[in-house]
N, C-alpha and C positions, 0 to 999 in steps of 0.2 A: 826696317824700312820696306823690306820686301814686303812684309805681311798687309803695311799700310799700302800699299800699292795693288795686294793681289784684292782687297777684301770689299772696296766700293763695286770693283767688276761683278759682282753674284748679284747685288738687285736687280742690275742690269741683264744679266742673262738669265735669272728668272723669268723676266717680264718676257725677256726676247721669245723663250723656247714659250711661255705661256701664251704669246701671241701668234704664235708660229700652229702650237697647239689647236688653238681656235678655228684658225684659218683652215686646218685639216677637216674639223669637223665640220664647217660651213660649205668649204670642196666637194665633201663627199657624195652629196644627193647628186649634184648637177655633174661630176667627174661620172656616176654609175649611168646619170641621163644620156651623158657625150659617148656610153660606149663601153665606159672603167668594168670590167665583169663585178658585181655586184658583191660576191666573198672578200676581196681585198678594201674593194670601197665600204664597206658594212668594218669588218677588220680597222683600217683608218678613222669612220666614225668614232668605234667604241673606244681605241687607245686612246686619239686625240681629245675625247671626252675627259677619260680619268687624267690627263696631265694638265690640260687643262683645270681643272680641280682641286689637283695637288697644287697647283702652279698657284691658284686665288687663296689657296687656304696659305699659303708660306707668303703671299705679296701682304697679304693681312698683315702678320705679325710684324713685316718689313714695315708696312707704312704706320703702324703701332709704335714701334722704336726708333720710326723717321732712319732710318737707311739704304734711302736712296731720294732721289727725284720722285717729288708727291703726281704730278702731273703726268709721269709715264708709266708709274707703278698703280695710279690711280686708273687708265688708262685701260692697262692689261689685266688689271683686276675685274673691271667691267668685262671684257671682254672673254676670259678666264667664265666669270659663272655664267653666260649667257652661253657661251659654249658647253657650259658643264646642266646647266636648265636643262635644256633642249633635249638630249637622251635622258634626261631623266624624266619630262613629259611623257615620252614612249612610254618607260616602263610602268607606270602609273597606268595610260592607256589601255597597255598591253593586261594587268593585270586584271584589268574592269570587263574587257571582252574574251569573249572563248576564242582557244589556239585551235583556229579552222578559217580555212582561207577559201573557201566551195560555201557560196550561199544562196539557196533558192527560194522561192513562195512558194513552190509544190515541192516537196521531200521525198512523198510517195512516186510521182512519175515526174523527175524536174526533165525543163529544154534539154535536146544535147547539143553539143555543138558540132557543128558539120564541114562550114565552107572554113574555119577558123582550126581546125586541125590541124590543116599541113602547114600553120603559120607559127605554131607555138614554139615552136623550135627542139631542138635532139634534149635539151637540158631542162627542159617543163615540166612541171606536175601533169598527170595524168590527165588528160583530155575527158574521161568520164568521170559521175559524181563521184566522189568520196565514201557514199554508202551511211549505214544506218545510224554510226559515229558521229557521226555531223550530224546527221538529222537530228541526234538527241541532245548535242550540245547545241544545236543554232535553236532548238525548242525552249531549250534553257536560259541562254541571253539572247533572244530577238524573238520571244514570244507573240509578239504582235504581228510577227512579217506574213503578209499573205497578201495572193493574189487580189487584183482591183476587177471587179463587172462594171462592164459598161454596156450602158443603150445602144441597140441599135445593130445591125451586120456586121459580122467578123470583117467584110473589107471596109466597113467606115474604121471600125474600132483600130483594123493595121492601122489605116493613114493617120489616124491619131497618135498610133505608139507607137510610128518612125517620124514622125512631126518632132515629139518627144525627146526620143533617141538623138534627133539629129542637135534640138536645142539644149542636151547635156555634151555638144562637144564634142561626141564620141565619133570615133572611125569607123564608116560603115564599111562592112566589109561586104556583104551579102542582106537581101533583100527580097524575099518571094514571097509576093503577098497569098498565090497559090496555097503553099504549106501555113502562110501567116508564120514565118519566121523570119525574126531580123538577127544579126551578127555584127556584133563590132568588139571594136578594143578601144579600153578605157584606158588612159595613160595616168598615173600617179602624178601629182605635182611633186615639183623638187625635186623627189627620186626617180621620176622617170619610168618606173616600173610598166611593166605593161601587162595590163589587167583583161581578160574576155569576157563578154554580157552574149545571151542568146535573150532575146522575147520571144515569146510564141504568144499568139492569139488563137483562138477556139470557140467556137459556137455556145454558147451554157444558155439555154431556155431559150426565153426569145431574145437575149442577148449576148454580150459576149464576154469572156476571162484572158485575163492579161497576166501570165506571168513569167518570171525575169530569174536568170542565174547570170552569178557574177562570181569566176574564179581568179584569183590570182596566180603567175604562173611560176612562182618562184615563193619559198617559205613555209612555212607552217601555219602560222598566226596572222592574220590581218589588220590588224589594231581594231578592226570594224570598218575598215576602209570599204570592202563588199556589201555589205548589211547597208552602211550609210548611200553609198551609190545608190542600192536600190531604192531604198529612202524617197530618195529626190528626184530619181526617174519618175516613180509612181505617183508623187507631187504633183509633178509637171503634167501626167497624163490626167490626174482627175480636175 
């Protein structure tokens, strides 16, 4: 009797810990946004991912053998692989693009950043490029990225690529059309991360060059999130 009493309780705390699971992984981004330091919230991500996983692959065979309530196991099961998708998009991502998180249109003399230094924090990747490493790998996946010329005087061409800057959202931090450089921080959705862009603008013939770095201040790897930024800055300005 005991046994028939202990053995209905396990669908049910399958489901329960596989939804609980879930819920960790959906936490994660917005808990790292509110504050969470970023290693335990990444840490939370990747567990509640695999138990989640474990959790849809065992609700399987349960709702297979009908061993429990189809509606709450069917439930967590949903919720189980949508939880277990989702870091495995990343990794897919991750493998498509180069592990470099410093992406510029100039390589040989990219922007530096200035007024965005003292804001990066004690814990940030290095304030200057990365060096010839990245140039060779952003050569290799984001061969196309280069700066945009535009018509017309380096101060028409600023007020277009803070026009720009300002319609991607971004936080302007600094602004001197003088040197023709802008500074801001881009913030990651859902993770909250906080990313830094410099433009600089320059004279080039009788017109003028627009180019953009975009580092991330925490990581290795970007998914392309830097690369894609630039992307659609450079969109916006042409």
């Amino acid at each position: 009797m005991a046994d028939l009493d202990v053995r209905p309780k396990w669908p049910l705390r399958v489901a329960f810990i596989t939804l609980i699971a879930s819920v960790a992984v959906l936490a994660a981004g917005p808990l790292i946004a509110a504050g969470l330091d970023y290693r335990p919230g990444l840490a939370m991500f990747a567990l509640g991912a695999i138990v989640a996983g474990v959790g849809a692959v065992v609700l399987i065979v349960m709702l297979l053998f009908k061993r429990g309530p189809a509606a709450l196991l069917g439930s967590a099961l949903v919720a189980g692989l949508v939880a277990a998708l989702v870091p495995l998009s990343i990794v897919v991502t991750a493998g498509k693009s180069p592990s470099i998180h410093d992406i510029s249109t100039d390589t040989a003399d990219p922007p530096s950043f200035v007024a965005l230094v003292p804001l990066r924090g004690s814990g940030a990747s290095p304030a200057g490029y990365d060096g010839p490493e990245a140039a060779a790998a952003q050569r290799v996946g984001y061969p196309n990225l280069a700066g945009v010329l535009l018509s017309g005087a380096p101060r028409a061409a600023y007020d277009r690529a803070l026009a720009a800057a300002r319609a991607m959202g971004w936080q302007i931090v600094a602004a001197d059309p003088a040197s023709g450089r802008i500074e801001a921080i881009a913030t990651v959705p859902w993770w909250g991360f906080k990313d830094d862009v410099v433009v600089r603008v320059r004279p080039d013939g009788n017109g003028s060059r627009v180019d953009v770095r975009s580092k991330s201040r925490v990581g290795k790897g970007d998914l392309g999130i830097n690369a894609a930024r630039i992307e659609a800055y450079l969109a916006k300005l042409r």
